[in-house]
N, C-alpha and C positions, 0 to 999 in steps of 0.2 A: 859297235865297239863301246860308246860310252854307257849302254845300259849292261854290258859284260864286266866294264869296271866298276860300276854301282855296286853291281852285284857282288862282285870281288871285297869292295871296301866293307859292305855290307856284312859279310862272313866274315871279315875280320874281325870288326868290331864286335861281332858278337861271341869269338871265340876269345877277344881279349877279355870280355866281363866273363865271362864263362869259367876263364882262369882265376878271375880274382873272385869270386865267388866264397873262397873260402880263406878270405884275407881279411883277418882282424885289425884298425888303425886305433893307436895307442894314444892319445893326446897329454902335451903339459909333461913328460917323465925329462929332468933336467939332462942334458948333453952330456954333462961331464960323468951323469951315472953310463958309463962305456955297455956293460954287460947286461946286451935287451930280453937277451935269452931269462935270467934271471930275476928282471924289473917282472915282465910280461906271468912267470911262476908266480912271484910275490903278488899281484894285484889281483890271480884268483884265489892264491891261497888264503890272504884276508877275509875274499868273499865266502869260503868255507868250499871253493871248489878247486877241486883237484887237478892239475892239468904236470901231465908226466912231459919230460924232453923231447922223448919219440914221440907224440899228439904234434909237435910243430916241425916243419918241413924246412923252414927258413924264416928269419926275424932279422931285420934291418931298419935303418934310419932315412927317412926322404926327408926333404927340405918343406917347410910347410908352405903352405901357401900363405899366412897372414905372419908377416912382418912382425921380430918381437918375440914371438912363440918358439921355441923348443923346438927341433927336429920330430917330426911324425914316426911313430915307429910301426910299423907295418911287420904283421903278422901273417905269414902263411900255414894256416895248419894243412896237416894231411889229406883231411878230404871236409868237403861241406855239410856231410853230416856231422861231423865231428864238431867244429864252427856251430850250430843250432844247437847240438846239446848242451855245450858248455855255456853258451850263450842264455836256456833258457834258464839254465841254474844260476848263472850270473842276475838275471831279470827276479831271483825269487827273492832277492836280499840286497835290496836297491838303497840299503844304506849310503850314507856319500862316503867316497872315497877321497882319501889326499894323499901325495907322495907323503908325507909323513908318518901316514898310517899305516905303507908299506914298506916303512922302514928307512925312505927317502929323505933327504935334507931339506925341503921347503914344506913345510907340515900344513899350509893351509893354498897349498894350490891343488885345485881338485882335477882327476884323472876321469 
């Protein structure tokens, strides 16, 4: 029985990263900017990359884990291909980013 539940627990956990596999986490975008859908456009559109409405699934706010900081904003795009390309375009123009540069109110806390 306990090696049926290993196994059980086992398969969960792995069907739960499996899910999140193509979950982007946003760090530092202030609380009171409400509209993540719109933060999350802005920070690629800076970066020169394109990211359409229908590319994300779902976009929300967790609690962070470090005391102090901002709400985590978590990104779900449509599929984890999707998540690498934009990603790698993100990595080709690794200039710093700040909420201010994406048109946010604290212009030197970086994203």
């Amino acid at each position: 029985m306990s090696k049926r539940v290993t196994g059980l627990e086992t398969a969960r956990e792995e069907d739960q990263q499996h899910s999140r596999s193509g979950n982007l986490k946003i760090t530092y975008i202030p609380e009171d900017y409400k509209d993540v859908y719109s933060a999350t456009q802005k920070i690629f559109q800076v970066r020169g990359v394109e990211l359409e409405r229908d590319h994300i699934d779902v976009a929300h706010r967790v609690q962070s884990f470090n005391k102090g900081q901002p709400c985590l904003i978590i990104v779900r795009l449509v599929s984890r291909w999707r998540k690498e390309a934009l990603l790698d375009k993100l990595y080709k123009n690794r200039e710093k980013l700040t909420t201010g540069r994406i048109g946010l109110n604290d212009a030197n806390t970086p994203v």
